[in-house]
N, C-alpha and C positions, 0 to 999 in steps of 0.2 A: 449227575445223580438225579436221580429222578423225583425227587421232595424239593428241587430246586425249582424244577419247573410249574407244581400246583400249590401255590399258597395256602391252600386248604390243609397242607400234610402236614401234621406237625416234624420240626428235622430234629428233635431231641428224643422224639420217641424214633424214629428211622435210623435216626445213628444210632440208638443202644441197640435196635434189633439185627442191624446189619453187623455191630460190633461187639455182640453175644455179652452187654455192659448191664447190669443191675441200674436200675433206678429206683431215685426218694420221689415221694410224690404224696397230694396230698387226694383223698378219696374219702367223699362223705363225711368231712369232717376226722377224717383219721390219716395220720402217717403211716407210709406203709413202702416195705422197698421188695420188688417185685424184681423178677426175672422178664421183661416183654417177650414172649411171645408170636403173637398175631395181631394185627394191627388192621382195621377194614371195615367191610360196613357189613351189621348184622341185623338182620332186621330193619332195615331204614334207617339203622341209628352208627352211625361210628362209635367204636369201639375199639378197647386193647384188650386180649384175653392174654392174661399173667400169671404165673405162680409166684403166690407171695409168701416171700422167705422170712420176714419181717417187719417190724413194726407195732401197729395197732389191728386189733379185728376182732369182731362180735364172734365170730367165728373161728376154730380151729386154724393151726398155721404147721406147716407150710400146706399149700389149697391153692387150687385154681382158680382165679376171678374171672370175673366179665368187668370190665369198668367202662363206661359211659364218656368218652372224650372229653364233651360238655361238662363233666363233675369233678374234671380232673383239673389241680393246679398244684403250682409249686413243685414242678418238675425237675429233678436233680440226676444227672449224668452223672455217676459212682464211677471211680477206678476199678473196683470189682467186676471182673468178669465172670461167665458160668459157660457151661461145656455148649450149652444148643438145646436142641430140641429134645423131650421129656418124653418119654413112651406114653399112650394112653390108656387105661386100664381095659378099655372094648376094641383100642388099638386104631380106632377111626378118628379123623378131625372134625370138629364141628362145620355146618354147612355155610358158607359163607355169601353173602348178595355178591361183592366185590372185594377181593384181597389186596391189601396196600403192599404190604410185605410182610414174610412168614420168617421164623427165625432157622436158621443154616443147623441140619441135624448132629447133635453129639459127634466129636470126629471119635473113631475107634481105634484104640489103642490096642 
């Protein structure tokens, strides 16, 4: 697997995006459990872009994040799973420097 090979990558966020699993985590001082997404570098900066389904947030839920790798801790791998990937309201993805890994789309039923 390929998080095995760059110790850079985190493998708790790689495993939940390959294995479509919710994660606890903590961000800005807030709990929050999130759907991962996309995982990569945005702007120079590594990042997980998430829908957070739960938790804490100054803001409306459920809502897409941006969170900042560096801001993230206390990472928790959930049993919970969710379907994949979430349509986008303009239908595009965000432009990314380097994608680490993307989450595998909704399977259709």
């Amino acid at each position: 697997m390929a998080c095995e090979l760059d110790p850079n990558i985190n493998p708790i966020l790689w495993k939940a995006i390959d294995e479509r699993r919710l994660i606890r985590l903590t961000y800005k001082a807030r709990e929050r459990v999130v759907e991962p997404h996309d995982y990569g570098v945005h702007r120079g900066i590594v990042k997980l872009l998430g829908y957070q389904v739960g938790g804490s947030s100054s803001h409306k839920i459920p809502a897409w994040r941006w969170m900042e790798e560096s801001l993230i801790s206390g990472i928790e791998l959930l049993n919970r799973r969710f379907p994949g990937g979430r349509p986008t309201p303009s239908g595009k993805h965000h432009q990314w420097d380097k994608i680490l890994i993307r989450v595998k789309p909704a399977e259709r039923r």
